[in-house]
C-alpha positions in Angstrom: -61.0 39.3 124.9 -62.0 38.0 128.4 -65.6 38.6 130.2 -65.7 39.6 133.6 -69.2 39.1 135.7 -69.7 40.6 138.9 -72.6 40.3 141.3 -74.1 41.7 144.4 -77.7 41.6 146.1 -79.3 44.5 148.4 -82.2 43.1 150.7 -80.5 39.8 151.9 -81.1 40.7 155.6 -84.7 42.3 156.1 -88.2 41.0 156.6 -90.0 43.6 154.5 -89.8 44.2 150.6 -87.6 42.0 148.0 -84.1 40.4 147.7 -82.9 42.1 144.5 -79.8 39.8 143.2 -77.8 41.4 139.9 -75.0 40.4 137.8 -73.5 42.6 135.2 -70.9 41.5 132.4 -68.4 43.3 130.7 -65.8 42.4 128.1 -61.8 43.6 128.7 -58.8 42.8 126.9 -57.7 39.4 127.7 -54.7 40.5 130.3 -57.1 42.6 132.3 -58.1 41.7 135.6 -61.2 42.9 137.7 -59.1 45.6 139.2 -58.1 47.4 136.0 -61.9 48.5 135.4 -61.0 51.6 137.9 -58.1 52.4 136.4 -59.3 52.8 132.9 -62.1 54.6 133.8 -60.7 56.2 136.1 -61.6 59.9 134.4 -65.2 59.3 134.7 -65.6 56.9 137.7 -64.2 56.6 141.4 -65.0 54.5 144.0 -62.9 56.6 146.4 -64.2 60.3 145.7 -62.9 62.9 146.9 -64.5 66.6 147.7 -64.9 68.6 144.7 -65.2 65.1 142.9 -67.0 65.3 139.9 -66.7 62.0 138.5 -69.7 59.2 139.1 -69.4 57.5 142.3 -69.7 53.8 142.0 -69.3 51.2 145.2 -70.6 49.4 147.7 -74.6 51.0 147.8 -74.0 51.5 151.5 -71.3 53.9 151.2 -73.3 55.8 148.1 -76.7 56.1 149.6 -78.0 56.3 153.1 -81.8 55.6 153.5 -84.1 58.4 153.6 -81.3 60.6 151.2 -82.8 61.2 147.6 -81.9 58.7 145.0 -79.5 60.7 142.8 -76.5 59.3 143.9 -78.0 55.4 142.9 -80.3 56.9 140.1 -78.2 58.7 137.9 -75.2 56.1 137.7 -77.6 53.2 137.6 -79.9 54.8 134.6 -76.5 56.2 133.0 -75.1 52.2 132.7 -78.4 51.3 131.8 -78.7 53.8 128.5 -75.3 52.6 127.7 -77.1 49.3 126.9 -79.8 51.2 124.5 -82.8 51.2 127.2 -85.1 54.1 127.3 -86.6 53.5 131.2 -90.1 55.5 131.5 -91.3 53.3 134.7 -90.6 50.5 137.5 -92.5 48.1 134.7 -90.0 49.0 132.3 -87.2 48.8 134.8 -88.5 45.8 135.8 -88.8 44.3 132.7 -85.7 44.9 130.9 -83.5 43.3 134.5 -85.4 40.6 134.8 -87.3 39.9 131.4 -90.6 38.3 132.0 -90.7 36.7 135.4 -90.5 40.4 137.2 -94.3 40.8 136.3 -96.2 38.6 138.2 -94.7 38.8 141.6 -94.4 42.7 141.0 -98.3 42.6 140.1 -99.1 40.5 142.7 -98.8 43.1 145.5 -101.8 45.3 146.1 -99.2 48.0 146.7 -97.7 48.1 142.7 -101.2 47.9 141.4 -101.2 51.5 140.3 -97.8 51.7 138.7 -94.6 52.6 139.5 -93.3 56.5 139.2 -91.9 57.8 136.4 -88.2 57.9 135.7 -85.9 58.9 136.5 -87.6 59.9 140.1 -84.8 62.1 141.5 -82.8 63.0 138.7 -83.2 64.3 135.2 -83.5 62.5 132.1 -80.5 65.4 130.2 -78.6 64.9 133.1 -78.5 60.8 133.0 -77.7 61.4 129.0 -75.1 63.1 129.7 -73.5 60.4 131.3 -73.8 58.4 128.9 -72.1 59.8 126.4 -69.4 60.2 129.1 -69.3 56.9 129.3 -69.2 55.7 126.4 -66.3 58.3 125.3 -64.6 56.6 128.5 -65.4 52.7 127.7 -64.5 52.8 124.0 -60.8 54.8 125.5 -60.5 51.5 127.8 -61.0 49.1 125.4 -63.8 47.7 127.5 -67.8 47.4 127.2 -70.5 46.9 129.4 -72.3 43.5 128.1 -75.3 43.2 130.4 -77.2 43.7 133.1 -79.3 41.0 134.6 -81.7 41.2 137.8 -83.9 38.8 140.0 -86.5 40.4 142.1 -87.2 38.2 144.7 -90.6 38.9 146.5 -91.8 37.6 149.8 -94.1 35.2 149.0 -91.8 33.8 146.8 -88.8 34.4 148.8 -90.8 32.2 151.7 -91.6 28.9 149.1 -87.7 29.5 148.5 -86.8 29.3 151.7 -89.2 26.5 152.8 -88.0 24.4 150.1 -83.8 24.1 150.7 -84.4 25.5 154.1 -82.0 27.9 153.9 -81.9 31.7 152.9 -78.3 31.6 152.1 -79.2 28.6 149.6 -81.7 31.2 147.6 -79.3 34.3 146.9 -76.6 31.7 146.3 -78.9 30.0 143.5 -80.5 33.2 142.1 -76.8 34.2 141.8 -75.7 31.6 139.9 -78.8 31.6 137.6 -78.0 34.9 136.8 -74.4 34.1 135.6 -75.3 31.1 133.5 -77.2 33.4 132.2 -74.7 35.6 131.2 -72.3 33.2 130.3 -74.9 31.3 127.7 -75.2 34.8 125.8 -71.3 35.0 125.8 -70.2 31.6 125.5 -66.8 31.7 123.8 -64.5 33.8 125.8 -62.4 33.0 128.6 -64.7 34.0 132.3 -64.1 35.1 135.5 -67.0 35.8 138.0 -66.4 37.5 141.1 -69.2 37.3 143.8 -69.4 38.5 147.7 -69.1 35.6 149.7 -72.8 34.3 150.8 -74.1 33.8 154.0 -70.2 32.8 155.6 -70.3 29.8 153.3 -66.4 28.9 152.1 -67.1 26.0 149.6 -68.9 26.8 146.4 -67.5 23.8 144.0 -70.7 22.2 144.5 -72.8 25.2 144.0 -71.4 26.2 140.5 -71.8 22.6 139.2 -75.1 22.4 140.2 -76.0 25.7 137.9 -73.3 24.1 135.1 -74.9 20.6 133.9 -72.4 18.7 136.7 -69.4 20.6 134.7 -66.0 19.2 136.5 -65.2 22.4 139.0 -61.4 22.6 140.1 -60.8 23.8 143.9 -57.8 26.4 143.7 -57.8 28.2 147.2 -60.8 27.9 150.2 -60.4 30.4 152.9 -62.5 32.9 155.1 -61.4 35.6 152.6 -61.8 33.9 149.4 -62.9 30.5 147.0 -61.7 30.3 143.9 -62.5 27.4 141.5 -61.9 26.6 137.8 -64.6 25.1 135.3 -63.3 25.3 132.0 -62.3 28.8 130.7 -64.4 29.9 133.5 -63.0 31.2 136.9 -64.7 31.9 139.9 -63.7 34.2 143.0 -66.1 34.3 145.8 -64.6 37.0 148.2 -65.1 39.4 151.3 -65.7 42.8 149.7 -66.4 42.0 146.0 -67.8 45.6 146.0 -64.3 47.1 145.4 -64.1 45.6 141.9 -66.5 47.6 139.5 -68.7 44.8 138.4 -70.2 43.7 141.8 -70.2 47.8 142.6 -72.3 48.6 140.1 -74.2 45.4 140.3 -74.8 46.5 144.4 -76.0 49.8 143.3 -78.6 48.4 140.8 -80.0 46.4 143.1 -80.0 48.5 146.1 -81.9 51.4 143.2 -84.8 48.7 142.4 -85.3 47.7 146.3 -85.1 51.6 146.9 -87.7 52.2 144.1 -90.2 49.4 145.2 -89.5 50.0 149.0 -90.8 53.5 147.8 -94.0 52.1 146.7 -94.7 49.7 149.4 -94.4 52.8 152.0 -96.8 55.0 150.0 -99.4 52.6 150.0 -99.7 52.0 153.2 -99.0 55.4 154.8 -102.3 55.9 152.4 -104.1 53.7 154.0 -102.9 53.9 157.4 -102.4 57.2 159.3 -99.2 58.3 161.4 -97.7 55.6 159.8 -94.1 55.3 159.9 -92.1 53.8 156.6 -89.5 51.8 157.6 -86.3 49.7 155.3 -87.3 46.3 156.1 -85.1 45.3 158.5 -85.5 43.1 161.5 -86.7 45.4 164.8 -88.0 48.3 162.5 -89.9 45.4 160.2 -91.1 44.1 163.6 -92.5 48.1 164.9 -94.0 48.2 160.8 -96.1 44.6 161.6 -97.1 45.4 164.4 -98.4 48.8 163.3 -99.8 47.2 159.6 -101.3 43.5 161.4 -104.6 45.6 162.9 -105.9 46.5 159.5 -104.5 43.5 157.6 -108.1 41.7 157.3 -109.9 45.0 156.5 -107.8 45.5 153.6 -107.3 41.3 152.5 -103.7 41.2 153.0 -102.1 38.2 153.5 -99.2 38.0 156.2 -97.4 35.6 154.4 -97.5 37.8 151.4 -96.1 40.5 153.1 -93.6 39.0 155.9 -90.9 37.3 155.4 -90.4 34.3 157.6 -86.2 35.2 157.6 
């Protein structure tokens, strides 16, 4: 048998809410390659639907979902892959907690806006709708020959996201290393099957040799092909591809989706509370000259309600 780990972030470019990095694994027959995924689930899942479509769509979270739509379109698959892995998700804190085990709670708590909870799940959706999925799925999986191993999360917060930054000053050095983290851990859970990871390429970087020894005790990496469209590298049974587009193969799609669905979720939150507390307020996404239109709307009642700019804002 051979694992295949894909990953994929959503919030890389705004100055508002988190960086949301994922990585989910999945065991395949041995000869399989990341494409194949489609293909053998191909009567449940399309990346490519087309109208009348009735299977799940899973791709890129920027084809699926456009802001301001409802979440069904990330909810439903996202929740569906999820119960495939046993988890009963009632809230964000669950949610929360089952990506990204123990260290989601205190940035998550940390922001006066999550301090009364998280909506129930699904928000958009139905819970007999998402089970139905997921016996779907897991008619279609066991068909393939292929299971779905994991999925792992890091919710990256401003603050934190700022210390980050400060520290390697770079931004493309954080998702590269929350990345990676997320892979090792992966790989330490299934340890004794041949590995290959495919990752979008970060920030225009080429070289990654470096990078994954760094995250692999100083393992010996192996340069096999550096170019604008793709790095590979060999470590071991491991192989890694870091390409333009990793969202066409199904573990970096779905791993886009589930990230894109927690930022959604918490973006949710962050707008609530403050179009609460301020009125007319607009929501906005995050990014760069809507952030800057949210600041300067937010910055006059900052000191009334003791909010930090530097727990809010972040610096790139």
């Amino acid at each position: 048998m051979r694992l295949i780990i894909g990953t994929d972030e959503a919030g890389y470019g705004p100055n508002l809410g988190p960086l949301v990095v994922t990585a989910t694994a999945w065991r395949c027959a041995s000869d399989m390659v990341a494409e194949d995924l489609w293909h053998g689930l191909h009567r449940v899942l399309t990346n490519a639907p087309r109208a009348g479509d009735h299977r799940l769509y899973v791709a890129d979270s920027k084809a699926v979902y456009q802001s301001g739509d409802s979440l069904e379109s990330l909810e439903v698959p996202v929740l569906a892959f999820m119960g495939l892995l046993g988890e009963q998700l009632q809230t964000m804190e669950d949610l929360g907690a089952v990506l990204c085990g123990s260290e989601f709670s205190a940035g998550y708590e940390a922001e006066p806006w999550n301090a009364e909870g998280g909506p129930r799940l699904p928000v958009d959706s139905s819970s007999e709708h998402i089970d139905e999925w997921v016996q779907e799925l897991r008619s279609a999986l066991k068909e393939a020959g292929t299971e779905l191993l994991g999925i792992r999360s890091s919710v990256i917060f401003p603050e934190e996201f700022n210390r980050l930054v400060a520290e390697v000053d770079s931004k493309g050095a954080v998702l590269s290393a929350a990345t990676l983290r997320l892979v090792r851990q992966h790989r330490d859970a299934h340890a004794t099957e041949p590995a290959l990871v495919v990752c979008d390429k970060h920030g225009g970087r080429n070289r990654y040799d470096e990078l994954i020894g760094t995250h692999f005790d100083d393992q010996f990496v192996f340069r096999l092909e550096e170019s604008r469209e793709r790095s590979r590298y060999r470590m071991g049974s491991m192989e890694f591809c870091f390409r333009t587009k990793a969202e066409a193969l199904l573990p970096a799609a779905l791993s886009s989706m589930v990230s894109k669905y927690v930022r959604e979720l918490l973006m949710r939150q962050f707008n609530s509370w403050w179009q609460a507390r301020v009125p007319g307020l607009k929501g906005t996404q995050g990014y760069p000259v809507d952030a800057r239109r949210f600041l300067d709307d937010v910055e006059p009642h900052l000191q009334r309600l003791n909010i930090r700019a530097e727990a809010l804002w972040r610096n790139r």
